[in-house]
C-alpha positions as CSV (number, residue, x, y, z in Angstrom):
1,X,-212.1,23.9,16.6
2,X,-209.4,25.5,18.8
3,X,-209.9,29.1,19.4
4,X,-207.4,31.8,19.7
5,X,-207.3,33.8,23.0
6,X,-206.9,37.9,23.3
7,X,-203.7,37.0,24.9
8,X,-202.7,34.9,22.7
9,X,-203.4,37.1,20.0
10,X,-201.7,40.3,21.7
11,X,-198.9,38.6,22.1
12,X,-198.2,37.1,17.9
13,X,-198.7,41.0,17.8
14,X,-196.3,42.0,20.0
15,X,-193.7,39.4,18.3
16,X,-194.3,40.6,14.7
17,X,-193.8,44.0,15.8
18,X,-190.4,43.0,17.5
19,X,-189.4,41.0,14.2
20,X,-190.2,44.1,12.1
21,X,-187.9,46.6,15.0
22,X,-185.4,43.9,14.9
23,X,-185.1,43.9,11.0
24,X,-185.5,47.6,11.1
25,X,-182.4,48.0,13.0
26,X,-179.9,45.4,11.5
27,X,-180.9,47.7,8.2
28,X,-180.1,50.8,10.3
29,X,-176.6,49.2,10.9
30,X,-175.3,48.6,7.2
31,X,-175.6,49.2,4.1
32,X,-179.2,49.9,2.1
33,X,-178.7,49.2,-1.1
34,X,-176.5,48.5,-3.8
35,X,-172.6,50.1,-3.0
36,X,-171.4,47.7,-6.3
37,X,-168.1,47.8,-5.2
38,X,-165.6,47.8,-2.0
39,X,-165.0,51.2,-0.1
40,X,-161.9,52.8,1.8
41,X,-163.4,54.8,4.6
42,X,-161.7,56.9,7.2
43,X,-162.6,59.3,10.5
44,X,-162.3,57.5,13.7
45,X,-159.8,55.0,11.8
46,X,-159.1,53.5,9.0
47,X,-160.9,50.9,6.8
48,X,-162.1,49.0,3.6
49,X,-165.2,47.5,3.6
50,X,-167.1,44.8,1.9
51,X,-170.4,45.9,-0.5
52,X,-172.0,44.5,2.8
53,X,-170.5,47.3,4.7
54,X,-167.9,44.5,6.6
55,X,-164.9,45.6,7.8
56,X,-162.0,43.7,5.6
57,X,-158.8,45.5,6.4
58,X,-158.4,48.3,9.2
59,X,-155.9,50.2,10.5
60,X,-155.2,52.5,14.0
61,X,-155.2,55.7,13.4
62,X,-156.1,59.3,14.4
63,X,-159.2,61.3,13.0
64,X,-158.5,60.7,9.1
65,X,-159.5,63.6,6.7
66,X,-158.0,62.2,3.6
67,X,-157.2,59.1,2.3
68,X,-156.4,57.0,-0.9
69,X,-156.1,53.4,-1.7
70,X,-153.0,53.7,-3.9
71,X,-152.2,51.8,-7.4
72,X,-149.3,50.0,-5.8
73,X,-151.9,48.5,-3.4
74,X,-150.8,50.2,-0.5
75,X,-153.2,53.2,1.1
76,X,-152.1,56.2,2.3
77,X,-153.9,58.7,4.6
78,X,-153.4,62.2,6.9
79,X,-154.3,62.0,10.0
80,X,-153.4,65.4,12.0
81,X,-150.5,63.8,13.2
82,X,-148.4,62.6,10.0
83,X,-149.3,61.6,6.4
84,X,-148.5,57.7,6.1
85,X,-148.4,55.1,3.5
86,X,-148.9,51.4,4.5
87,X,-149.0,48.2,3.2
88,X,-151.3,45.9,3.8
89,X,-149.7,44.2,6.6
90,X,-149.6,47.5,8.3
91,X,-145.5,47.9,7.4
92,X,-145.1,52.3,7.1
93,X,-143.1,52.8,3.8
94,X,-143.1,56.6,4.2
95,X,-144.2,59.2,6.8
96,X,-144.3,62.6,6.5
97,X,-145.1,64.8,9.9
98,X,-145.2,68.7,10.4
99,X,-142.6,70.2,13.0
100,X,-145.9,72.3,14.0
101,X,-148.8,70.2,15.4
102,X,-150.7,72.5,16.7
103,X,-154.2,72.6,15.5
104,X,-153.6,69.5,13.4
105,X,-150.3,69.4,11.2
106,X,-151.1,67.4,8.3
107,X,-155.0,66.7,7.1
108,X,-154.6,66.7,3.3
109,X,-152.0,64.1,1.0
110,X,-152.2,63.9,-2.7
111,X,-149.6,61.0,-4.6
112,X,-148.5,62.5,-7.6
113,X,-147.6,61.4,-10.8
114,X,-144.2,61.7,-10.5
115,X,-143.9,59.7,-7.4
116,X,-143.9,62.8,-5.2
117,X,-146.6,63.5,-2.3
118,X,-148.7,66.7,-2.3
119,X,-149.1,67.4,1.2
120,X,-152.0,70.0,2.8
121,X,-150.1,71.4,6.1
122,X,-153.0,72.7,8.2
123,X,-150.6,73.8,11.3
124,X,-149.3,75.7,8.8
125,X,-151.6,76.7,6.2
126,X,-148.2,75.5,3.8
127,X,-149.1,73.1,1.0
128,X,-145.9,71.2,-0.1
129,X,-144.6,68.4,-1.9
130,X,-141.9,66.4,-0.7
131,X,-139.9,63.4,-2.5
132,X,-139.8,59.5,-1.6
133,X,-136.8,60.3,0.7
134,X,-138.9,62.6,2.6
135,X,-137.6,65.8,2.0
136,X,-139.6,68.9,1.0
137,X,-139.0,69.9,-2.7
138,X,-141.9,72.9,-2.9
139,X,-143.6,74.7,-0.6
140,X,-146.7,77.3,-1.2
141,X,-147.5,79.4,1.7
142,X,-151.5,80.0,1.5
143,X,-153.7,82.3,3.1
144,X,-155.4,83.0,5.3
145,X,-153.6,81.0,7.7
146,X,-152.4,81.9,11.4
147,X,-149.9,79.0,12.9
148,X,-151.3,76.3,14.6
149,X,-155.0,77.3,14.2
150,X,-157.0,74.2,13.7
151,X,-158.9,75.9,10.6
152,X,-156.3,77.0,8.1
153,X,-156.8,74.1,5.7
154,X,-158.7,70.6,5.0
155,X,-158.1,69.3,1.7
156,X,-155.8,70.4,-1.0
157,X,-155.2,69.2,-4.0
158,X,-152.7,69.2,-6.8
159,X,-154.4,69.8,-10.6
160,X,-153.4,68.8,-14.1
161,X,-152.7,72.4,-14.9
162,X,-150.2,72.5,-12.0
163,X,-152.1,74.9,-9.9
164,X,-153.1,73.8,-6.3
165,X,-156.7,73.7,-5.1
166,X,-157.1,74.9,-1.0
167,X,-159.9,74.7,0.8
168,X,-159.7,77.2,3.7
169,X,-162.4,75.5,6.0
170,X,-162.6,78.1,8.9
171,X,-162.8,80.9,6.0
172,X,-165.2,79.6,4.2
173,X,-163.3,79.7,1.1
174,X,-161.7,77.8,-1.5
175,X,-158.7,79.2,-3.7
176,X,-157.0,77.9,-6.8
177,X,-153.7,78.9,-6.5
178,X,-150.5,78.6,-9.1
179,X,-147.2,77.8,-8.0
180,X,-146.4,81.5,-7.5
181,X,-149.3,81.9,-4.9
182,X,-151.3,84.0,-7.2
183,X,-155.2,83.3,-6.5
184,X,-156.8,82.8,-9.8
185,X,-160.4,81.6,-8.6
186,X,-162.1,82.4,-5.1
187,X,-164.9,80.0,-4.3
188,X,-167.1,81.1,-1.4
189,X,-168.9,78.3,0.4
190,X,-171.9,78.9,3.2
191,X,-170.3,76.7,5.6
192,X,-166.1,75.3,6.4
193,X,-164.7,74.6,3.3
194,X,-163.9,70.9,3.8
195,X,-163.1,69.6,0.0
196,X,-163.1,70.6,-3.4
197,X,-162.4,68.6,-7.0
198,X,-162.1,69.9,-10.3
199,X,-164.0,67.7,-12.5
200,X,-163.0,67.0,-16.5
201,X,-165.8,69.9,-16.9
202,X,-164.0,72.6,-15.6
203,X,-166.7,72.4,-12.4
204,X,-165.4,72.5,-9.3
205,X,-167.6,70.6,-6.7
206,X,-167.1,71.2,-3.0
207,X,-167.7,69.6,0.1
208,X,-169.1,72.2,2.8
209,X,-171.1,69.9,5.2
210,X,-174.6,71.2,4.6
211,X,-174.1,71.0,1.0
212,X,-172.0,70.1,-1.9
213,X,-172.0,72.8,-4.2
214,X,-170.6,73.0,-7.8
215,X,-169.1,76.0,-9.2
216,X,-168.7,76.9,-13.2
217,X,-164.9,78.5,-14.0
218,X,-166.8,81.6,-12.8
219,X,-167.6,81.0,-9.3
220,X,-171.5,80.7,-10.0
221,X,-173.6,77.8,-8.7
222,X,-174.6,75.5,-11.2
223,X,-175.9,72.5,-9.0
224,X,-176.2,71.6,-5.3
225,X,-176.8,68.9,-3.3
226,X,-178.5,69.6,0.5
227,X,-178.6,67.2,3.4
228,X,-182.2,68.2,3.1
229,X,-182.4,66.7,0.0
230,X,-183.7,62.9,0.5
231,X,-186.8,62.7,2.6
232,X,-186.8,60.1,5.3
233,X,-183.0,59.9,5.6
234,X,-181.2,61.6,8.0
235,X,-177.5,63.5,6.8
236,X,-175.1,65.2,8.1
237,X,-172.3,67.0,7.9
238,X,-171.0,66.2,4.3
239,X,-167.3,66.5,4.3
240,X,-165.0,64.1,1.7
241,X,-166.2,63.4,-1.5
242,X,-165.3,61.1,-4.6
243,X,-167.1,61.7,-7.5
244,X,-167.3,58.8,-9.8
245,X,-167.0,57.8,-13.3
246,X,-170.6,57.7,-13.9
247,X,-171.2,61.5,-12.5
248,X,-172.9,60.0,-8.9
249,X,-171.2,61.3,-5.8
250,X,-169.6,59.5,-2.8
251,X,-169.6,61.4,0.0
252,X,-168.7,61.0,4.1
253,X,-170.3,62.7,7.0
254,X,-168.5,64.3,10.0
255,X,-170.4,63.3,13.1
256,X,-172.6,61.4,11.4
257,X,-175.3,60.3,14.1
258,X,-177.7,61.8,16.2
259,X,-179.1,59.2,18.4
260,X,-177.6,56.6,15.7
261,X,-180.1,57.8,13.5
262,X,-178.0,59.1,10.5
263,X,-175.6,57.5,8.0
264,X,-171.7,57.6,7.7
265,X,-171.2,57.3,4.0
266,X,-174.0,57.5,1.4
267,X,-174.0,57.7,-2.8
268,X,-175.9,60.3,-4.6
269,X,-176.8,60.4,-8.6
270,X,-177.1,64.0,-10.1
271,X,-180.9,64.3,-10.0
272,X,-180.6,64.1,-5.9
273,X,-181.2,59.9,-6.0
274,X,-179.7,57.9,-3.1
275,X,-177.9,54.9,-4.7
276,X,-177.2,53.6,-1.1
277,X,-176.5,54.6,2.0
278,X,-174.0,53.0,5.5
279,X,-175.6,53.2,8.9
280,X,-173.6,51.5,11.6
281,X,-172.2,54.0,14.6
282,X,-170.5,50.9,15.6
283,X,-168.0,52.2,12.7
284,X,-167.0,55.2,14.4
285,X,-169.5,58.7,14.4
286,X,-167.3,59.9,11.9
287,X,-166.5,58.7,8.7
288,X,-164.5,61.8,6.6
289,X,-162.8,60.4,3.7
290,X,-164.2,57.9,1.1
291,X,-163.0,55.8,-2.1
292,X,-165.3,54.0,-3.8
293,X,-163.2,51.0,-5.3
294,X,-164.0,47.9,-8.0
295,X,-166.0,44.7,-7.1
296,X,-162.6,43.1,-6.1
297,X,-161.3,46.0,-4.5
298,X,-159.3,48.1,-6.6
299,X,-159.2,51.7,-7.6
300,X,-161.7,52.1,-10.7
301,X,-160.3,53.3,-14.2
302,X,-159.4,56.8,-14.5
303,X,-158.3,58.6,-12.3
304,X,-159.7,58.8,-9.3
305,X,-161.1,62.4,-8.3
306,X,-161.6,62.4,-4.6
């Protein structure tokens, strides 16, 4: 009967322990598990990915705060430097850019219903909308804003009641403004105010990096999320969000590793489950702005509040 030898013995050791690293790490650099759909990602770039976390379509960019796979197919996204729409085969089929870039001139872009573009001028702190042709047809001065300071604005969005919602991220703040500029709910957040959605609830759920808070129509807390929350999995920074049909939440992280231990986009369900999670640095630190699309890689019914 042959024996086995210390040696050999240390050394099957040493090789199952390497197997179970090396499986360990191609888990740390995708997706754990089930996304049960397609994504459009941003932050260092622009992307959709497959449910495996595979890179399908990409496109050159700045650092993307915001963008939107549109219903024309096209995807549209703020970068700092412009607000863009392109098709597929990268063609631009409108472009927006601030005359003031300082401190990042455009970081928020909403398509409307009409066929107009909401745009969130951070350079500024001006939210505006402005036609196909490209020319500005409203413009809302917000505040607190000082001209080309980096932190007058991240997202913005345009709500069915016609009233704009402004997260002021160096403030801390986020304000529901009407057209006329008049603040009719002050939202104060513990961190930058990065993004905010009004959900069919009345709620308004917002982004702050340590947390995503939501809000009743009175400003109090009525649920919050931590990057605390999920023992054993590292987050940070929460900054876009897309909350989905089924009340789970989509969110990216700014910054997203720390010794690429962390994850760049991750799903949450209301009683503080993770769905899934994407670790892969090799993405880009920084993953901002997510969509969370159909099996076949299309927005989801409804509209889609991001």
């Amino acid at each position: 009967m042959k024996t086995t030898s210390k040696k050999q013995i240390m050394q099957a050791t040493w090789l199952a322990a390497m197997l179970v690293i090396g499986s360990a790490n191609a888990q740390a650099e995708g997706i754990t598990g089930n996304v049960g759909g397609k994504l459009l990602a941003s932050g260092n770039g622009l992307m959709l990915l497959s449910a495996a976390g595979e890179v399908e379509w990409q496109q050159s960019t700045g650092l993307t705060h915001d963008a939107w796979l549109l219903a024309n197919g096209n995807i549209m996204y703020a970068d700092g430097d412009s607000v863009t729409e392109v098709t597929r085969d990268h063609k631009v089929v409108f472009e927006y850019k601030s005359t003031e870039k300082r401190g990042g001139g455009t970081y928020a872009c909403q398509r409307l219903a009409n066929g107009n573009t909401m745009i969130g001028e951070n350079s500024t702190g001006k939210v505006l909308e402005v036609d196909p042709a490209g020319k500005v047809v409203f413009e809302l001065q917000t505040s607190p804003a000082t001209v080309g300071e980096h932190h007058n604005m991240r997202m913005a969005r345009k709500l069915k009641n016609g009233n704009y919602l402004v997260c002021h991220s160096g403030a801390h703040i986020v304000k529901e403004y009407t057209p006329k500029g008049e603040v009719v709910l002050e939202l104060k957040t513990p961190n930058i105010a990065f993004s905010a959605i009004r959900t069919a609830a009345g709620t308004t759920l917002v982004g702050s990096l340590d947390k995503i808070m939501e809000f009743d129509a009175k400003g109090k807390v009525v649920w919050e999320f931590s990057t605390k929350d999920i023992p054993g999995v590292s987050i940070r920074n929460m900054t876009g969000i897309n909350l989905l049909p089924n009340g789970n939440i989509v969110t990216g992280c700014y910054s997203a590793y720390d010794n690429n231990e962390g994850c760049g986009l991750l799903e949450i369900t209301r009683d503080k489950k993770l769905v899934w999670r994407l670790s892969n640095p090799k993405l880009g630190g920084s993953m901002m702005a997510v969509q969370k699309l159909s099996a076949d890689g299309k927005p989801l019914p409804g509209d889609c509040q991001r």
